[in-house]
N, C-alpha and C positions, 0 to 999 in steps of 0.2 A: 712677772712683775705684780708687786702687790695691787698699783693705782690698776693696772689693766683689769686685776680679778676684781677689784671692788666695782670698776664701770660694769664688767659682765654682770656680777650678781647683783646687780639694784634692776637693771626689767624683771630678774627672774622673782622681785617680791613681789608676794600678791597682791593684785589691784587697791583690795582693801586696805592694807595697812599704808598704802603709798597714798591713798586719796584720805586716810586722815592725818597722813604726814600733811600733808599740802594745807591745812586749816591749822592756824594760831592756836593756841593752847585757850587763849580767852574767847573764841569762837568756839571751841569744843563746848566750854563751860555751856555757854548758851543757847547752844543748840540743844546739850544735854537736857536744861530745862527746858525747853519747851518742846521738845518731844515726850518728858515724864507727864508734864501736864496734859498736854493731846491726849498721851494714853489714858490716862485718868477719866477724863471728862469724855471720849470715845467709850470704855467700858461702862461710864454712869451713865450717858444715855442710850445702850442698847440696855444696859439692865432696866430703867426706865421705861424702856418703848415694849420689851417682851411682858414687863411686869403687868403691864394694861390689858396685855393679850390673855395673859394666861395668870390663873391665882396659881397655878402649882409652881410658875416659877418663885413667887417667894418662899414656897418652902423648901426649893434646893438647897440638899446642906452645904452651902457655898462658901461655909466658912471651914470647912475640913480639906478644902481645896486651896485656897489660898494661903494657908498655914505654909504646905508642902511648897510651895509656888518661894514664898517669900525665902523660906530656907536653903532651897535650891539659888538663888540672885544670892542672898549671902555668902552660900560656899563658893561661887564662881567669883566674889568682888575680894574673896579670899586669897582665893585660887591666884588671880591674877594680879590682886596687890605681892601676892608672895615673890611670882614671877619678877616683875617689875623691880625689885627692891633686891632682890641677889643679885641682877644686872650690873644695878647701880653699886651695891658693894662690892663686887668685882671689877666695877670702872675704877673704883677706889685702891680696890690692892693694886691694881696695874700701874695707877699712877706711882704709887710709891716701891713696886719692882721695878719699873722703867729708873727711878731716879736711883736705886740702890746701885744698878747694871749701868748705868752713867758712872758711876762716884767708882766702881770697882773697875772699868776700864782707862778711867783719868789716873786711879792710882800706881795701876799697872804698866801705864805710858810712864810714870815718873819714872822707873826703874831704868827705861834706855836710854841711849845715847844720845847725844845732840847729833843731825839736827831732825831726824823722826820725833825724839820729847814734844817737840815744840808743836809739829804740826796735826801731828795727833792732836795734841790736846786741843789747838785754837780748834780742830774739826768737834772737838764734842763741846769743845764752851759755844761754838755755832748749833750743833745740835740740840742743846737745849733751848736755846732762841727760837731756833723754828720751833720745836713741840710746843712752847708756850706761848707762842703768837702765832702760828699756821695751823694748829690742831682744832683750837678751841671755836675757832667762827664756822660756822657752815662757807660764807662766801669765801674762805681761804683754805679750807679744807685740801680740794685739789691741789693746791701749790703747795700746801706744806708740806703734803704726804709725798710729792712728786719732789721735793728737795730734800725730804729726808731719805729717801733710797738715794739720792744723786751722793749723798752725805755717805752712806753704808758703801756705796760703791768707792767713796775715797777713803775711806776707812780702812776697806778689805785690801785697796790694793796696795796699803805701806807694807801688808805683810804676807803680798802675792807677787805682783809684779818688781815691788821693790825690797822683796823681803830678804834678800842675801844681806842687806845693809843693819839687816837685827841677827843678833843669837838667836838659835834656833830654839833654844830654851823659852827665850823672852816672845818667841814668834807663835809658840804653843802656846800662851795663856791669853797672848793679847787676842789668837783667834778665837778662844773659849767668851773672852769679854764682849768681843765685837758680835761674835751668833746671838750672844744672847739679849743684844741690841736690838738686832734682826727682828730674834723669833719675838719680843714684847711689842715692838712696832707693828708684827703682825696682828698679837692678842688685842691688842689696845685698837687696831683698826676694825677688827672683826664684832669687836664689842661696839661700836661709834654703828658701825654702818649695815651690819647685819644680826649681831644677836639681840633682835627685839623681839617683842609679844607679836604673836603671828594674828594675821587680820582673822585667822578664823577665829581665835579667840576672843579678839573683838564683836565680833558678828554674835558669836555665841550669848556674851555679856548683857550687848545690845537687844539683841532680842529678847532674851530670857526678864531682863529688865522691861521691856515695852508688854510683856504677857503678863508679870507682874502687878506692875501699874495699873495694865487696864484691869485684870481681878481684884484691885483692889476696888475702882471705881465701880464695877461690877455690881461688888459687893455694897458700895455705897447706896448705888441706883435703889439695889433693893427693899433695902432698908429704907430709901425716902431720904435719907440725910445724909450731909458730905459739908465739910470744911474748908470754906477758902485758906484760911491761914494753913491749915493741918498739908492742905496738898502742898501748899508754896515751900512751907518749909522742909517737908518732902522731898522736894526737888531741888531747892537748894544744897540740903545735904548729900541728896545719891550724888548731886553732879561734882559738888567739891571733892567726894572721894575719886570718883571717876577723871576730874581731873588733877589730881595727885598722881593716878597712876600714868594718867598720859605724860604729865610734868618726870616722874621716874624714867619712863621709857622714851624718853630725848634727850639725848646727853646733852645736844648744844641749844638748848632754847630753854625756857621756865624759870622759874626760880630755884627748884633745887640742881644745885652744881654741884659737879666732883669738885672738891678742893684741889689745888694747883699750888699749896702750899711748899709740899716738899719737893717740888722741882724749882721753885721758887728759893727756898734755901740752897737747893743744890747750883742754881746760877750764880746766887753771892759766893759760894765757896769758890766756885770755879775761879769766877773773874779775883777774886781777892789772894788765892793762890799763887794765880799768874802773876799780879800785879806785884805782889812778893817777891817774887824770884827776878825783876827788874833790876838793872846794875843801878 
């Protein structure tokens, strides 16, 4: 069962990725700064404190170090906005193969006989009810995934248990439509609850960003001057990218959403179909 594998593989993610799930996305932001700032003002006062002690540390070449420093945080805020943002355009195609594999099994139900036409279909114009209202919450998550297999299980059996009552012709394509119900359900669940940016990657980010920071301030100490405004806005900007990428990599919270557009059209068509064929 799909709901059983998705409860197994959520202890198996790593701590880290699971403890910045548990934090709001506008809590990320926040903490982002004022961790960049700490580092900052952490590196300008041991540059400060060794500078008193020692004249050769102002003349470490400290600025041939943090060039490499900064470019390295670059390529990783790279690296993992790339990450983040194929997810999401794969959350995208999914939505719209799940609604194509809806629309190709309603139209292939039209082809039988009363009275399987009928219940077929009312099960995928239900089907799509659930995915657009049981998928999209985290609090309803379970319930929708657990009635959308209860859904595939009544689906499979028109044309297993009860399948003598179709051509066998008609019984080969509608099993082609209904798999491939199945297997997007799987894709689409797999993308929601396990294919995210792995906490090491995070960790990696994180850190590399806080060595950064603090070489930056380092390098400030050294010099004797450092900008309030220059750090603030600083950290305002790493944290808004950093929280873009967090907002990508959660399908159900933030602000950017997968559109629910085209299962949206695909519900009008349904119901409007049916409502059609009424005497």
């Amino acid at each position: 069962m799909v709901v059983a594998a998705a409860q197994r593989a959520s202890p198996r993610r790593d701590m880290n990725a699971r403890l910045l799930d548990s934090l709001p996305i506008w809590l990320v932001f926040l903490l982002t700064v004022m961790l960049i700032v700490l580092s900052v003002e952490i590196g300008y006062r041991v540059a400060v404190h060794r500078a008193r002690k020692s004249q050769k540390e102002r003349e470490a070449p400290i600025d041939s170090m943090v060039g490499p420093t900064l470019g390295l945080l670059a390529f990783m805020l790279a690296f993992t906005f790339g990450m983040a943002s194929s997810r999401y355009d794969a959350r995208k195609q999914f939505v719209v193969d799940e609604a194509n594999a809806i629309r190709t099994a309603d139209l292939r139900a039209q082809l039988i006989a009363e009275p399987e036409q009928s219940a077929i279909r009312a099960l995928l114009r239900e089907y799509v009810d659930v995915r657009l209202e049981g998928i999209l919450s985290p609090r309803d998550l379970a319930q929708g995934i657990q009635r959308s297999e209860q859904l595939h299980k009544m689906l499979w059996s028109h044309i297993a248990s009860r399948g003598t009552e179709i051509a066998p012709g008609d019984r080969a394509v509608l099993a082609t439509a209904f798999l491939d119900i199945i297997n997007i359900h799987t894709k689409r669940l797999n993308a929601v609850t396990q294919n995210r940016i792995s906490g090491a990657v995070w960790v990696a980010l994180y850190s590399l960003a806080v060595l950064a920071m603090g070489m930056l301030g380092y390098r400030a100490g050294l010099s004797g001057r450092r900008s309030g405004i220059a750090i603030v806005v600083l950290a305002l900007a790493f944290s808004a990218v950093l929280q873009l990428i967090t907002d990508l990599d959660r399908p159900q919270q933030g602000l950017v959403e997968v559109s629910q557009q085209t299962m949206k059209d695909l519900q009008g068509n349904l119901r409007s179909s049916t409502s059609g064929q009424a005497p």
